[in-house]
C-alpha positions in Angstrom: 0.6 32.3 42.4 -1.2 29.2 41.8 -3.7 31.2 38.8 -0.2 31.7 37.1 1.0 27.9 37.4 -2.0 27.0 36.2 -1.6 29.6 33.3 1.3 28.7 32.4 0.2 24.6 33.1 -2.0 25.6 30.3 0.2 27.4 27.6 2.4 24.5 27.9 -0.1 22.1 27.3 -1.1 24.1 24.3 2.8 24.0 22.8 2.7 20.2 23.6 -0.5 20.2 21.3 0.5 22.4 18.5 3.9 20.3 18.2 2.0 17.3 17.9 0.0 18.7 15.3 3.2 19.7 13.7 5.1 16.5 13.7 2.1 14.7 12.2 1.3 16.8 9.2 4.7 16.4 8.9 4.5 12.7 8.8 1.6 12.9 6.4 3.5 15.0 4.1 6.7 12.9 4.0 4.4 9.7 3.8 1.9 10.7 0.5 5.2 11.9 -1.2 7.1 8.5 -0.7 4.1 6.8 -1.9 3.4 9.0 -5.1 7.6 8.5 -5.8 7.7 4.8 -5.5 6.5 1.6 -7.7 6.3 -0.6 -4.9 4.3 0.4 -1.9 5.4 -2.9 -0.1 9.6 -2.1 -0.4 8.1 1.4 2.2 5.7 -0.1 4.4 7.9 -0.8 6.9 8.8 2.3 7.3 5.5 4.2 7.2 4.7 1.6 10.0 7.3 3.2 12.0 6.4 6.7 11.3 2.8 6.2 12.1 3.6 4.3 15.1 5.9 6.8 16.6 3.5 9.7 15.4 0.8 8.2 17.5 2.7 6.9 20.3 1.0 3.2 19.6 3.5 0.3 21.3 2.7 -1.8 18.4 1.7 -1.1 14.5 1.2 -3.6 11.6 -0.4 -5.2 8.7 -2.4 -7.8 7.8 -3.7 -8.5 4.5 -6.6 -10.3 3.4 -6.8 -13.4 1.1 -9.1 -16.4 0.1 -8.7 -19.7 0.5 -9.0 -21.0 -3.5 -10.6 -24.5 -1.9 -13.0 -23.4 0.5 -13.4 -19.8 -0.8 -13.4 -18.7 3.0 -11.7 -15.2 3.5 -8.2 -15.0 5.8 -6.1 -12.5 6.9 -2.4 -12.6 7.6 0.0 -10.4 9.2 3.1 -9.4 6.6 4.5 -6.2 8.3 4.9 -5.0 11.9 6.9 -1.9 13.8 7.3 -2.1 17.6 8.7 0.4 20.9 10.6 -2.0 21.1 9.1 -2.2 24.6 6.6 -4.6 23.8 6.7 -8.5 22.0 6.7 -8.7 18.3 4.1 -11.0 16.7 5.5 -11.3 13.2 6.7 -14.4 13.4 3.3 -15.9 15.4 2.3 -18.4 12.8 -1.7 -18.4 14.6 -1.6 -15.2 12.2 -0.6 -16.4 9.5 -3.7 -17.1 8.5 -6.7 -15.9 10.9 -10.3 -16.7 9.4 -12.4 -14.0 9.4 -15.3 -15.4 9.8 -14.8 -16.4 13.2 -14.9 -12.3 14.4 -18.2 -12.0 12.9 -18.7 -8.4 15.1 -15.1 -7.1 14.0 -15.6 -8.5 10.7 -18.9 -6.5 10.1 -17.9 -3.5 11.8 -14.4 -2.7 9.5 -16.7 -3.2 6.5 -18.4 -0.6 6.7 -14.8 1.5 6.0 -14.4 3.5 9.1 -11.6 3.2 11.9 -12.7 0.9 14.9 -11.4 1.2 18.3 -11.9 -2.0 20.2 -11.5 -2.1 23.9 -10.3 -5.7 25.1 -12.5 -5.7 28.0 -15.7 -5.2 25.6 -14.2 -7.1 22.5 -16.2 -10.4 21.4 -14.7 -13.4 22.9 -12.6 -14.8 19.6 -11.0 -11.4 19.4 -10.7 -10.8 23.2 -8.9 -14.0 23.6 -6.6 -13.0 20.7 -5.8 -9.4 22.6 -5.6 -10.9 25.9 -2.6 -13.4 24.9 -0.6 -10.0 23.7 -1.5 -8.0 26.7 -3.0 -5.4 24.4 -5.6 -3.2 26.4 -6.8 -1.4 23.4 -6.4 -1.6 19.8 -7.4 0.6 16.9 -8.4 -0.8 13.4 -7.9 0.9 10.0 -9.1 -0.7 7.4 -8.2 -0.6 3.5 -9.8 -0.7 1.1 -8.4 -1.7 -2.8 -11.2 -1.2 -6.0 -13.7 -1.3 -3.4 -12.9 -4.6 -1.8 -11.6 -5.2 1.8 -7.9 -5.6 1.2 -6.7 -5.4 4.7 -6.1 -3.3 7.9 -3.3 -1.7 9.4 -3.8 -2.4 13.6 -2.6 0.0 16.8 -2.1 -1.5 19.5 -1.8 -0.3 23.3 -0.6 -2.5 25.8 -0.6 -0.2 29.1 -3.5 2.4 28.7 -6.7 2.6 26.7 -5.9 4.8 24.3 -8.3 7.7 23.8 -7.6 8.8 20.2 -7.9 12.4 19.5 -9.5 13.4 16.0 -6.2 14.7 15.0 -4.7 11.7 15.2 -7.3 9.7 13.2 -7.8 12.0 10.5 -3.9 11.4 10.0 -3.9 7.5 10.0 -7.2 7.8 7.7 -5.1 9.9 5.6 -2.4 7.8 5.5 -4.7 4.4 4.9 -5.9 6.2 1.9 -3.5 7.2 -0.1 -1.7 3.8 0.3 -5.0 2.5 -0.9 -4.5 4.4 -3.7 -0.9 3.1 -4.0 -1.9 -0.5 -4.1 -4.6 0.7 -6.6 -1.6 1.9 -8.8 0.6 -0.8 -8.7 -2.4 -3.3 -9.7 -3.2 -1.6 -12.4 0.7 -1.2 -13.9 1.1 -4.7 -13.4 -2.6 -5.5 -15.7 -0.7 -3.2 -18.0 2.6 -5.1 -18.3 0.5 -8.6 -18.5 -1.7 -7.3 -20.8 1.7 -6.1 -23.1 3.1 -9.4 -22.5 0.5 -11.3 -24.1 0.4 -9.1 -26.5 4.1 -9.2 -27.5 3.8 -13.2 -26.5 1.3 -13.3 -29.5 3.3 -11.2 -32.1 6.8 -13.7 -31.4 4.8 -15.9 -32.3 2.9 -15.7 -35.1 6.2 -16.3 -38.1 5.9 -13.1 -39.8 8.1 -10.2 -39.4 6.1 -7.4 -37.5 7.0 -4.1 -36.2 5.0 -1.3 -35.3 5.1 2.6 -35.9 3.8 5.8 -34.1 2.3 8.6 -35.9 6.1 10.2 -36.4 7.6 6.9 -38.0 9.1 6.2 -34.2 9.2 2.3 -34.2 7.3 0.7 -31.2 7.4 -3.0 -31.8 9.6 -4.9 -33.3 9.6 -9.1 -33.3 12.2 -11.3 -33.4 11.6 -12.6 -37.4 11.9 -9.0 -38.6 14.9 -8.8 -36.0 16.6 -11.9 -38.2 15.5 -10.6 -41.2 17.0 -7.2 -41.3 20.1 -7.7 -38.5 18.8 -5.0 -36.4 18.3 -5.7 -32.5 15.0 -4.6 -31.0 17.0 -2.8 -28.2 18.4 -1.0 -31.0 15.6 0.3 -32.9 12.6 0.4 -30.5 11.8 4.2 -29.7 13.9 5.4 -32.6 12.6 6.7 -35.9 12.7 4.1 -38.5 14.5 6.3 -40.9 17.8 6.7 -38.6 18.2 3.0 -39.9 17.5 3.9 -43.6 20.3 5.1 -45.9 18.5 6.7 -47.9 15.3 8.3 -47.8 12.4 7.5 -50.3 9.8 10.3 -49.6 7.1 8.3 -52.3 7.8 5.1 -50.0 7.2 7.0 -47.1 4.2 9.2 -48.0 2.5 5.6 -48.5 3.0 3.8 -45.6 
């Protein structure tokens, strides 16, 4: 009798296991797609916040991101996002993280570096950060790290606030997975938005130069189009940009054309 309770102890434990499994490939799934979908990582962070926390069964999940002070070039992290149980205080609005220097957790600060998750145990954290863990009741707390271009952008923390956490590899290969391809979200919208600068100046430059100017692909489709030869002929850029140029051309001169 008690071999089968124990058998069956077992299977269950097994389902419990494979569910879990489950549920956070799921998660991963449902997280790279919304990320490779959207512009803006920041408009679903919030969300993926949630879903990892709940996935993990952390009591508290959020974000801090890095920056420099432009005076003292010293290197600061603040929190922007954070998902809770609901059970547990939120620390959003805690301005002493607003800006937290990093250089006074010279052990944590070392450690994420080097790119890999960091579990940090309150008991055995360095006295800046144990003091900071301490005031939130947090018994244990995991660290992610991200990294953007190959610079420390920030860190996405778990905390637990009744048990030390033992985190399976299961669950840290999917909040590594996660970390990285929002890495490579951020990496995306950086480089869109050096695009669109880059065609701003660009287009800043050509309005203001006092010649007409417009531009044309390979199949006469017009490209650019500046305000001066916007005057001169009466046609709107919104009009004419990703047209062909002969649409607005009454009649066609194949010699004229040929030679442009």
């Amino acid at each position: 009798m008690v071999g089968s309770l124990t058998d069956i102890s077992q299977e269950k434990e097994k389902e419990l296991e494979i569910q879990k499994k489950t549920n956070l490939i799921a998660a991963i799934s449902y997280i790279i797609q919304s990320l490779l979908e959207t512009e803006n990582w920041q408009e679903l962070l919030s969300p993926i916040l949630q879903l990892m926390g709940e996935s993990s069964g952390a009591d508290r999940v959020y974000f801090f991101k890095n920056f420099q002070d432009p005076v003292s070039g010293l290197h600061f992290t603040q929190q922007t996002h954070e998902w809770t149980n609901g059970l547990v205080s939120s620390e959003l609005d805690n301005a002493e993280y607003q800006a937290i220097p990093l250089q006074e957790h010279p052990i944590t600060y070392q450690a994420v570096l080097q790119g890999k998750p960091l579990i940090v145990v309150t008991e055995e954290a360095e006295e800046s950060m144990k003091q900071i863990l301490e005031a939130q009741g947090i018994k244990s707390i995991l660290i992610m790290p991200i990294f953007v271009d190959g610079q420390f952008y920030g860190f996405i923390g778990f905390d637990d606030c009744t048990t030390h956490k033992i985190w399976s590899e299961d669950e840290i290969g999917f909040l590594a997975s996660v970390t990285t391809n929002l890495s490579l979200a951020i990496e995306r919208k950086q480089n869109l938005d050096r695009i669109r600068d880059a065609f701003e100046s660009r287009d800043s430059l050509l309005e203001s130069i006092g010649d007409s100017f417009y531009a044309l692909d390979k199949n006469y489709t017009v490209t650019y189009w500046n305000n001066v030869v916007e005057k001169l002929t009466g046609i709107k850029r919104e009009s004419i940009v990703g047209r062909s140029l002969w649409d607005f051309v009454e009649v066609e001169n194949e010699q004229f054309k040929k030679s442009l």
